[in-house]
C-alpha positions in Angstrom: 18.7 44.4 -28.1 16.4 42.7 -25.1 13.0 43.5 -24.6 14.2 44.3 -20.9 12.9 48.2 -20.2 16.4 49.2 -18.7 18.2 48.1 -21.5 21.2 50.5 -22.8 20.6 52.4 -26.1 23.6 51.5 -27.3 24.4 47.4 -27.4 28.0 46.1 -28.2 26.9 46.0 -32.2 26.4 49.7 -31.9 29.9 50.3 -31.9 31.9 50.5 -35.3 34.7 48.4 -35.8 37.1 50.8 -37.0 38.3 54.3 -35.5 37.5 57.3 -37.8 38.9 60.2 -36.2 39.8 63.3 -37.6 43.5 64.6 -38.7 44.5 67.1 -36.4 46.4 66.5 -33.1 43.9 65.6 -31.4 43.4 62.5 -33.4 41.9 64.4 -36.0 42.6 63.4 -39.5 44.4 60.3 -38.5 44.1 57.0 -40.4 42.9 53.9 -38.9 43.7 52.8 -35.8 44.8 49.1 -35.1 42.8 46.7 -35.5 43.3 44.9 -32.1 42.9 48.4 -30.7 39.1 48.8 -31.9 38.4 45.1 -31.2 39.7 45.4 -27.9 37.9 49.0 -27.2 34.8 47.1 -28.7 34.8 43.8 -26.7 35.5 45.8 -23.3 32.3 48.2 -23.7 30.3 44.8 -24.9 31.2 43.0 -22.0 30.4 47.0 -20.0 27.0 46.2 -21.9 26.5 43.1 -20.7 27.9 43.7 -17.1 25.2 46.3 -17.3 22.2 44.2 -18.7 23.3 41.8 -16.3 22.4 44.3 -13.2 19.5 45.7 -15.0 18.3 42.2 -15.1 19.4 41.4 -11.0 17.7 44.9 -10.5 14.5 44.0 -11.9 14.5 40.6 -10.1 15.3 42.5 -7.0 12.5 44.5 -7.3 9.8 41.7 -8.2 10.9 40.0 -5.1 10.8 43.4 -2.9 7.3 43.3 -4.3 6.6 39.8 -3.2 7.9 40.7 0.4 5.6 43.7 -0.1 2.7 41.3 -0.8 3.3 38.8 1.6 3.6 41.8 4.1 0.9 43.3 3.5 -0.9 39.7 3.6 0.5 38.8 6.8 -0.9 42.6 8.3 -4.5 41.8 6.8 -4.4 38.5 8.8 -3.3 39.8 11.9 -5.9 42.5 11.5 -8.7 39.7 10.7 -7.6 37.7 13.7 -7.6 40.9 16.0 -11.8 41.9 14.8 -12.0 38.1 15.2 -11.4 38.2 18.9 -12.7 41.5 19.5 -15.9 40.4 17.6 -16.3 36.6 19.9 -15.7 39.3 23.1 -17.9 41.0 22.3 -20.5 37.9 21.3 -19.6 36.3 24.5 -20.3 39.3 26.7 -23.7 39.8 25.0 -24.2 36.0 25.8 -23.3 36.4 29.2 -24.9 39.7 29.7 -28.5 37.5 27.9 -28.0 34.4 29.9 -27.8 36.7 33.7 -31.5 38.2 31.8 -32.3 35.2 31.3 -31.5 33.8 35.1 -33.4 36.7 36.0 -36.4 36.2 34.7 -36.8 32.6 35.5 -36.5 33.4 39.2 -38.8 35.8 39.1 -40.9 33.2 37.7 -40.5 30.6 39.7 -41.0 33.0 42.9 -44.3 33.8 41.4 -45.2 30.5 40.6 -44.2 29.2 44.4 -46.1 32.5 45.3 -49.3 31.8 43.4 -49.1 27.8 44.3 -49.1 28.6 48.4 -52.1 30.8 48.4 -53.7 28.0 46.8 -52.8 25.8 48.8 -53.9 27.7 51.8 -57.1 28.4 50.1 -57.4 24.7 49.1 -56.6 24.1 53.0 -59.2 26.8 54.4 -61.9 25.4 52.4 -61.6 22.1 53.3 -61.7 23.0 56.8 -64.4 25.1 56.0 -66.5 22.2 54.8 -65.3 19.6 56.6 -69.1 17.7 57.6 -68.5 16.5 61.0 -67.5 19.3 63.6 -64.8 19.2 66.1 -67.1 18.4 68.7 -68.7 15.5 66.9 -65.2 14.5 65.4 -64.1 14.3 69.2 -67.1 11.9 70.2 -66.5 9.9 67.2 -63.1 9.5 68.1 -64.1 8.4 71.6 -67.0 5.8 70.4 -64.0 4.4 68.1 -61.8 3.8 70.9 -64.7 2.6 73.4 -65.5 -0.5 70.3 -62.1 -0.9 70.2 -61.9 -1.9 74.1 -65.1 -4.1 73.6 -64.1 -5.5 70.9 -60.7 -6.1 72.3 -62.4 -7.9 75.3 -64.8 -10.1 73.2 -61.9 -11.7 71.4 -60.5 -12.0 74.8 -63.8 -13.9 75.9 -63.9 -15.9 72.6 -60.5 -17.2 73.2 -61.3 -18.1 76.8 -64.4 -19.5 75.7 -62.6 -21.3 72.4 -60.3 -23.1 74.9 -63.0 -24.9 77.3 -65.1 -26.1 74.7 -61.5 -27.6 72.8 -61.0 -31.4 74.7 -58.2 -32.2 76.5 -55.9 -34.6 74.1 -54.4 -37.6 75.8 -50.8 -37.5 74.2 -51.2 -41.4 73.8 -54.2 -41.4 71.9 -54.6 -40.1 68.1 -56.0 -36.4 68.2 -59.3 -35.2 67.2 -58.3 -33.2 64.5 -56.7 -36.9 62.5 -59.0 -39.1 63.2 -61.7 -36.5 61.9 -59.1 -35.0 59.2 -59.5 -39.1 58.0 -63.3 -39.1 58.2 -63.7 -36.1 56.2 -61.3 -37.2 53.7 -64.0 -40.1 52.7 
């Protein structure tokens, strides 16, 4: 006998060779029957046994590998359910990004609106008190301004004068003869 679990009681050695049967009519008190009979009877419900260990054998294979398809399906549904809390869990990530980074935007403009805010009134202030303490006052400013452009004029006619006066006292040079300025640019080179 196998150690298979669906294996018959009864194997093709459990199956006397010879044919006691009683001696009525029924085959009752007969003698034995032929020996080709019995070995014939014998080998057909030996190779019934092993017909049947045979698909005992297929069945149990059959069911290991509906087990393995069982397996693998139930591997494949855990992955598709892992990928589907894998997306729902980055949509969810990502929308709390999002939903953080608009905060976010938020608050720096508020910020910087307060920090513009803040930057202006000193500036004004800055502004105010430097007109506040300015030293010289508009009306003095204004005189200043016109003394300025009254030296300006005088001063614009003195160089004027200068030049004029620059220009007489400079000799006329005879194109023929060497100028002044080389024949005193020779002297001072002694």
């Amino acid at each position: 006998m196998s150690a298979n679990p669906f294996d018959p009681v009864f194997g093709p050695s459990s199956f006397p060779h010879e044919d006691v049967r009683p001696a009525n009519g029924n085959g009752v008190g007969q003698g034995p029957q032929e020996p080709a009979t019995v070995e014939s009877t014998s080998s057909e419900l030996g190779a019934i046994a092993g017909a049947i260990e045979e698909l005992q054998t297929r069945l149990a294979q059959a069911n290991d590998q509906l087990h393995q398809v069982a397996v693998v399906q139930t591997t494949e549904y855990e992955i598709g359910r892992l990928f589907v809390e894998a997306q729902r869990f980055s949509e969810a990530s990502l929308s709390k990004l999002e939903m953080r980074i608009q905060e976010i935007l938020v608050e720096a403009e508020a910020k910087a609106a307060e920090i513009l805010r803040e930057a202006t009134e000193e500036a004004v202030e800055i502004r105010r008190q430097a007109q506040q303490s300015s030293a010289i006052p508009n009306r003095t400013a204004q005189e200043l301004q016109s003394a300025i452009v009254g030296f300006a004029s005088v001063n614009s006619e003195l160089v004027k004068e200068l030049s004029v006066l620059n220009d007489m006292l400079t000799p006329a040079v005879d194109p023929r003869s060497p100028s002044l300025g080389q024949s005193f640019g020779t002297m001072d080179s002694r």
